[in-house]
Structure formats: structure tokens, C-alpha cells
KOLSEFI-527506 format. One record per residue: x, y, z of N, C-alpha, C in turn. Coordinates in steps of 0.02 Angstrom, whole numbers, padded with zeros to 5 digits, always signed. Example, Ala and Ser with C-alpha at 12.3 -4.5 7.8 and 13.67 -1.06 7.14 Angstrom:
2
+00660-00284+00390+00615-00225+00390+00660-00165+00390+00642-00112+00354+00684-00053+00357+00645+00002+00394
REM end
This chain:
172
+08851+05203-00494+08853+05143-00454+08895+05089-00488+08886+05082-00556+08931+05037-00577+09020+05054-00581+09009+05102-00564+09088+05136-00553+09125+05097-00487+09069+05080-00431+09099+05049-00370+09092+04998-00389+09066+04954-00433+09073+04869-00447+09161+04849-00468+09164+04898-00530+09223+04899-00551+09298+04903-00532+09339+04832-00511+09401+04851-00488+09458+04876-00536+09496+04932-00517+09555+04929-00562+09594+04874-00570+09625+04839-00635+09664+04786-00630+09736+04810-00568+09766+04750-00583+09831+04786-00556+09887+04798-00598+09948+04826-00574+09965+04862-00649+10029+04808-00644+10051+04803-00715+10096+04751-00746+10171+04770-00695+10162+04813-00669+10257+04820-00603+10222+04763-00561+10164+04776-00518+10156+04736-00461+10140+04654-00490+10136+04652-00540+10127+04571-00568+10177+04552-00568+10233+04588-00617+10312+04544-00593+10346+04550-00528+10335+04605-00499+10358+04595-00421+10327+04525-00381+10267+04517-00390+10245+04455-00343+10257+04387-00393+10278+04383-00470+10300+04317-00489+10381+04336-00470+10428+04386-00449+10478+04385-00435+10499+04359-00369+10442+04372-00325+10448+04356-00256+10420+04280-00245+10389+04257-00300+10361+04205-00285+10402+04134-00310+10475+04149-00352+10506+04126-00369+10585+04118-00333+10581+04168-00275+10639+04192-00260+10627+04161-00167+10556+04150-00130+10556+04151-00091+10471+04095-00086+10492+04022-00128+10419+04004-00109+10398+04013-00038+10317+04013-00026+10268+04022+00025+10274+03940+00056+10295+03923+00119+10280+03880+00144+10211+03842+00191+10188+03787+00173+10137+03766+00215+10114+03787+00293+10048+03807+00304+10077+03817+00388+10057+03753+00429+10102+03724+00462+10106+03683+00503+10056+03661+00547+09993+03607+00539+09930+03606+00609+09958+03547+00638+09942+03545+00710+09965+03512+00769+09912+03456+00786+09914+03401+00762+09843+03392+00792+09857+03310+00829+09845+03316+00884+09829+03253+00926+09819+03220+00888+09858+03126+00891+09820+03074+00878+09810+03069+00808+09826+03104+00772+09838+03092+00697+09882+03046+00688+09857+03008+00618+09930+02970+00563+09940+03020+00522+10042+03006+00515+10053+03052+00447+10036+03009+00395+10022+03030+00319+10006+03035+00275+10066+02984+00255+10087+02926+00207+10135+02885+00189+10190+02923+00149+10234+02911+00154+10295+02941+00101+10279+02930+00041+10279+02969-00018+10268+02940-00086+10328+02899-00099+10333+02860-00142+10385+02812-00164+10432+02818-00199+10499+02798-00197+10523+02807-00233+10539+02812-00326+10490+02766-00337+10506+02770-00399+10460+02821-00416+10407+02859-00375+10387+02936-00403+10396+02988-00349+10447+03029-00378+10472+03083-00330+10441+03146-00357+10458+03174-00314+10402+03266-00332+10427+03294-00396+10507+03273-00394+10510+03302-00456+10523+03270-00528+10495+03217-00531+10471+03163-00598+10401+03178-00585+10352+03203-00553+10284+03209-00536+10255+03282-00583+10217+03273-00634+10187+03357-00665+10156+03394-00615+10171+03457-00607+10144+03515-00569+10100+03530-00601+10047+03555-00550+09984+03557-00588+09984+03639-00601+10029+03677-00571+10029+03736-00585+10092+03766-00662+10101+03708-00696+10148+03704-00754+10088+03700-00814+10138+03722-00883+10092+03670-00928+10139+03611-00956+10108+03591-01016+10158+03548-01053+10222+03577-01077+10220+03645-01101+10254+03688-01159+10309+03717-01085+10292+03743-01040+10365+03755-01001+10383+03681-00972+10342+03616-00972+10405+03565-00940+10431+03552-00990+10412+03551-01061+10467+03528-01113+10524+03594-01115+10510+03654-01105+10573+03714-01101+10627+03692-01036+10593+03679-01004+10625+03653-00909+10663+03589-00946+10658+03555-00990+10661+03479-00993+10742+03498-01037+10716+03551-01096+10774+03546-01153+10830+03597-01115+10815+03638-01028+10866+03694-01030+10881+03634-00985+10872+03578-00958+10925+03531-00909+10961+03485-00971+10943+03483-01014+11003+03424-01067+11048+03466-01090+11040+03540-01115+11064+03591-01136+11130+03608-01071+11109+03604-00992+11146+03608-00957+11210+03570-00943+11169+03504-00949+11195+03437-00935+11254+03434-00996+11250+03441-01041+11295+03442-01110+11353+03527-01091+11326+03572-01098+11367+03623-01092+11409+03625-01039+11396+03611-00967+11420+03615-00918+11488+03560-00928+11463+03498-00942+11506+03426-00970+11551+03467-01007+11532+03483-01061+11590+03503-01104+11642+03558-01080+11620+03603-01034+11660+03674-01004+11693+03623-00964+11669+03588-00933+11725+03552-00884+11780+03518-00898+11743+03492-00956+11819+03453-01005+11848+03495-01030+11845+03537-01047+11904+03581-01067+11922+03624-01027+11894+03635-00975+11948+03652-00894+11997+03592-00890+11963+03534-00885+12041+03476-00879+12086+03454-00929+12071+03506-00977+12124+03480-01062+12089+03411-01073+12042+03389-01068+12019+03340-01116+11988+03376-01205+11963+03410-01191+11915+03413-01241+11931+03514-01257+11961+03533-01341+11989+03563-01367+11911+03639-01352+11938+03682-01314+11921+03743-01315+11897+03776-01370+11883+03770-01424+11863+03804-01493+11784+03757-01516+11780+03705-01464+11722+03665-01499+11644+03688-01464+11663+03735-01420+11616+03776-01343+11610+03852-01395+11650+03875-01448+11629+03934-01467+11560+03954-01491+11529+03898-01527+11454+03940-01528+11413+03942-01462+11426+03865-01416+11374+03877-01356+11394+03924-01292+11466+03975-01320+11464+04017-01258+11464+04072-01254+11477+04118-01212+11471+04207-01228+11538+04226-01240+11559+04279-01282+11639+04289-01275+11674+04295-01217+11661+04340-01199+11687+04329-01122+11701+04268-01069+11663+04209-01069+11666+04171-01052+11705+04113-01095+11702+04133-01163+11762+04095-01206+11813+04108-01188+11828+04183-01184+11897+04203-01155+11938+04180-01121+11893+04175-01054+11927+04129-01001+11924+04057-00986+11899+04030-01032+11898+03946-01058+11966+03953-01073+11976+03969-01132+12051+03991-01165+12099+03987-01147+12121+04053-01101+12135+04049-01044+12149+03990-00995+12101+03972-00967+12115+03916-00930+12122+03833-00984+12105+03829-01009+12121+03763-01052+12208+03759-01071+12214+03816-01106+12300+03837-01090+12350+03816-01030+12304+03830-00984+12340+03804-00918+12333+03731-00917+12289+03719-00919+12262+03636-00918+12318+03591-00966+12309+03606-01051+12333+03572-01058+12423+03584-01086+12450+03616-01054+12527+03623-01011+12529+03579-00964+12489+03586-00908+12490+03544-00849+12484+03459-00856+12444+03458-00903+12425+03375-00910+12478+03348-00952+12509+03303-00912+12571+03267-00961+12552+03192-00944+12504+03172-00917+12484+03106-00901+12455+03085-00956+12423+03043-00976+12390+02978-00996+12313+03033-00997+12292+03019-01069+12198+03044-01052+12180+02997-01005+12129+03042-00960+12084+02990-00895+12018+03015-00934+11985+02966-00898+11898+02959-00913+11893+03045-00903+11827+03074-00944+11786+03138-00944+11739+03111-00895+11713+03168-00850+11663+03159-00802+11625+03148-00833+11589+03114-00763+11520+03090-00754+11462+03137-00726+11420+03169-00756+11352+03193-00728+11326+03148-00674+11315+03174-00613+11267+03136-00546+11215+03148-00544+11203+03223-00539+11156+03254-00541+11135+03345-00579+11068+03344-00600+11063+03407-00645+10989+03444-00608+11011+03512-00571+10955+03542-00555+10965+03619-00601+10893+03644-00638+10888+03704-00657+10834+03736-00650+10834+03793-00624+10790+03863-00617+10796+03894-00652+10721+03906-00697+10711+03976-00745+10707+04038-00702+10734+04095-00714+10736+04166-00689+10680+04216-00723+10679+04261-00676+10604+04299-00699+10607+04332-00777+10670+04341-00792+10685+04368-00856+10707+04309-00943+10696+04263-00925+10697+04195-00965+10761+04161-00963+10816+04174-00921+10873+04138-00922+10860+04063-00889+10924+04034-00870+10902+03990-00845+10968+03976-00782+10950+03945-00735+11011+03958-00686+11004+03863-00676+11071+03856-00694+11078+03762-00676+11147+03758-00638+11128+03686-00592+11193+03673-00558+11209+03584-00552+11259+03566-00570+11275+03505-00618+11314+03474-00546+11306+03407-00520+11359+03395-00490+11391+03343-00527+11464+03323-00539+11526+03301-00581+11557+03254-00547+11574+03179-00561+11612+03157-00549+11675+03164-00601+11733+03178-00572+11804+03186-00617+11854+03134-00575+11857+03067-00589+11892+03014-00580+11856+03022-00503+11924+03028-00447+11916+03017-00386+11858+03089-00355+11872+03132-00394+11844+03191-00342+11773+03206-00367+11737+03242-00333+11655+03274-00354+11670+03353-00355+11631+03362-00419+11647+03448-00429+11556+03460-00440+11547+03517-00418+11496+03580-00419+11505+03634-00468+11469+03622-00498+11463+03681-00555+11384+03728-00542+11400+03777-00542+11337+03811-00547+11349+03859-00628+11300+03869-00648+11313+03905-00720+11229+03933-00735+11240+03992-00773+11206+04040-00798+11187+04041-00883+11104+03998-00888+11103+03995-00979+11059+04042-01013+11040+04064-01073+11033+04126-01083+10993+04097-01149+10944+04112-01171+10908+04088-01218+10934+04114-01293+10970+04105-01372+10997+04155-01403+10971+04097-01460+10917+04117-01497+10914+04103-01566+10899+04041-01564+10851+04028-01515+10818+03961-01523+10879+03908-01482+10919+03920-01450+10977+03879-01422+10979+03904-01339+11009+03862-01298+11038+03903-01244+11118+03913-01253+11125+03952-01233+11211+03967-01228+11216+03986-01173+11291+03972-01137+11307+03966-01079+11353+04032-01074+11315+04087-01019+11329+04143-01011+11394+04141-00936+11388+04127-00897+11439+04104-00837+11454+04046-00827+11504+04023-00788+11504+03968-00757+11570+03980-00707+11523+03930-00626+11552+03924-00585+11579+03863-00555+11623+03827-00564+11659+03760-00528+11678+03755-00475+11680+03716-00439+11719+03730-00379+11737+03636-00346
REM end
């Protein structure tokens, strides 16, 4: 009889499948209809959902969440400046993957051939959003002011020896 009390756990595949799915596709509220209700007030601006602690976080991943967006915010800054020949391609070698040095290289080369003007201001960070991935990376996307225009960066960080290093990056 105590054999039927007893549930099998579930096994460690179906645990990361449902934190995979649960990261990839949050569950939305379901919607009740109800006559004659007030909605609920807007929270305010000066506290938005995401300056607000989740109660489903602890302390120890918002400070990891906290150091992979300055980590972003800095790496992404710097790959961009040396896409526009501001800022010398060899100073990104420890925070990047070879491959992705490569084609810094590469393109900084082009850059600074092309630039025969006057240094202009290095962008401005607007905004910094990042998602941890089920496997500990971290996926961030930076939006850039560069003088007149706004650039999108999305980029791929990778946890290596107590640092993040910046495994892709996408501009556009």
C-alpha cells in the first residue's frame, strides 16, 4: 500500500524541457469579462515592472541579471566603436571570442580607411534589455545612439572565468 502513496519524481529531461518552455514562451493571464468593474490604476512611473523584484527571483540571479546588463552595456559600446574606427580593435581581445575578433578586424579595417573626417562623439546607450538562456549564456539587445542615427544591436554573452565575453554580435 505504501507503494501507491509514493509518486515517482519526474526525471531531470522533463524539468529542463518545461524551464525551457517556460522561458521561451511565458504563460499568459486568462482574461475575465466582468460587467461594471474598475480597472485596477496604472502603476507609476517612477516604479515600472522592471525596477520592481520578482518574487519568483532571488537576490543572487538579480545581481547576475544586473552585472550581465553593464557587461552588455560596456561590450556592445565598445564593438560598436570599433565598427566606426573610433576605438582601436585589439582593446575587445580578451572580452571576445576569436571568431568574432576576426571579424571586428576585419571590419574596423574598413572603418578606419573610410573615416577621414574629424573624430565624432562615441554612442550613446538608450536602452539595455537581457535574457539569460537555459544553458547560462546571456542574450542582450542594446539600442545606440551614433550622432544622427539609432542602431540595434542584439548580441550573444557567454559566461568564461568569472567574466562575460561577447560570443556574437548583431547591428543593424
Amino acid at each position: 500500500m505504501s507503494a501507491l502513496l509514493e509518486a515517482p519524481a519526474p526525471s531531470l529531461e522533463l524539468r529542463q524541457t518545461q524551464a525551457l518552455a517556460s522561458t521561451l514562451a511565458p504563460a499568459r493571464a486568462a482574461r475575465r469579462i466582468v460587467s461594471g468593474a474598475q480597472r485596477a490604476p496604472l502603476p507609476s512611473p517612477a516604479r515600472s515592472a522592471s525596477s520592481a523584484p520578482s518574487p519568483s527571483r532571488s537576490a543572487g540571479e538579480d545581481d547576475a541579471s544586473a552585472e550581465a546588463s553593464r557587461a552588455a552595456r560596456v561590450l556592445i559600446t565598445a564593438a560598436v566603436e570599433v565598427l566606426l574606427g573610433l576605438r582601436a580593435p585589439n582593446q575587445l581581445d580578451r572580452w571576445t571570442e576569436p571568431d568574432l575578433m576576426d571579424a571586428l578586424m576585419r571590419r574596423a579595417g574598413l572603418a578606419q580607411r573610410r573615416s577621414g573626417e574629424a573624430r565624432r562623439r562615441g554612442p550613446v546607450v538608450r536602452s539595455v534589455h537581457t535574457q539569460p538562456t537555459a544553458n547560462g549564456d546571456c542574450e542582450a539587445t542594446v539600442l545606440l545612439e551614433c550622432g544622427d542615427r539609432v542602431r540595434a544591436a542584439a548580441a550573444r554573452l557567454i559566461p568564461r572565468r568569472e567574466k562575460w565575453v561577447l560570443a556574437s554580435l548583431e547591428v543593424i
